[in-house]
C-alpha positions in Angstrom: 0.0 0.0 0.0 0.7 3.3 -0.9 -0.4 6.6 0.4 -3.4 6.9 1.7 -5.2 3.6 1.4 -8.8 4.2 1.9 -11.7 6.7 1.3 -14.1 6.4 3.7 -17.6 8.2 3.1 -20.5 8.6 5.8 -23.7 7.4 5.4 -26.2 7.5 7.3 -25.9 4.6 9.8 -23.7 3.2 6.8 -19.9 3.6 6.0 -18.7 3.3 2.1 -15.2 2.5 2.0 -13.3 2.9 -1.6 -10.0 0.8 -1.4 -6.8 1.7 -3.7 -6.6 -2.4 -4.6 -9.1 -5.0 -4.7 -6.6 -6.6 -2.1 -7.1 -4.4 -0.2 -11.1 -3.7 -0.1 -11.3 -7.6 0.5 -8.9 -7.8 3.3 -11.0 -4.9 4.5 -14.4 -6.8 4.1 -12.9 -10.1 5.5 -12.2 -8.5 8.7 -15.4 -6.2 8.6 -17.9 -9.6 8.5 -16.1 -11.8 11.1 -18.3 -12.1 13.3 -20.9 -10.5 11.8 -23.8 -10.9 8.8 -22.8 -10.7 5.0 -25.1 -9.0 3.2 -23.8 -9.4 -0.6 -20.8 -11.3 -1.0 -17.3 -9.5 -2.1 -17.7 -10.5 -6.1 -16.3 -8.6 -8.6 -19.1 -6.4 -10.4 -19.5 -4.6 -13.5 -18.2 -1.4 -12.1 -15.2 -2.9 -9.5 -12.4 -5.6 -9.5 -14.8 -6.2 -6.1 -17.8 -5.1 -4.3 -19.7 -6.4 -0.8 -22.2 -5.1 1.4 -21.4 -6.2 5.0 -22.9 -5.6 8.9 -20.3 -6.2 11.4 -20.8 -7.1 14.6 -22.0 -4.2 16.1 -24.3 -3.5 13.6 -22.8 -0.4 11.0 -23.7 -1.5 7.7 -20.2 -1.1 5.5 -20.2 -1.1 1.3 -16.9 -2.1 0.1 -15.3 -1.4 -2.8 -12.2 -1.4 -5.2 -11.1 0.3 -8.2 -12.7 -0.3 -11.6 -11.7 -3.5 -13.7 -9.2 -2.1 -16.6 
């Protein structure tokens, strides 16, 4: 990693976190579900190398995502 390696974006009772790599935004959603309830799966989507919806276990809803597929 580089720089900075997250955005991270408020949302209501939801985070959005935009990773530099799509290593990175599944390391971040790995550690963001344990324990917690997967709401859609880390698969990679028309717009992203990978996206997932996630609740951890405290209950904040987090959207992960990476960079665009090239």
């Amino acid at each position: 990693m580089t720089g900075h390696p997250l955005t991270q974006t408020e949302m209501g009772d939801g985070v959005t976190v935009s990773a530099d790599s799509v290593e990175d935004a599944r390391r971040i959603f790995e550690a963001l579900s344990a324990g917690g309830t997967v709401l859609m799966p880390f698969e990679p989507q028309p717009w992203s190398q990978g996206f997932g919806l996630t609740k951890d276990r405290f209950g904040v809803t987090w959207v992960i995502d990476s960079p665009a597929a090239e």
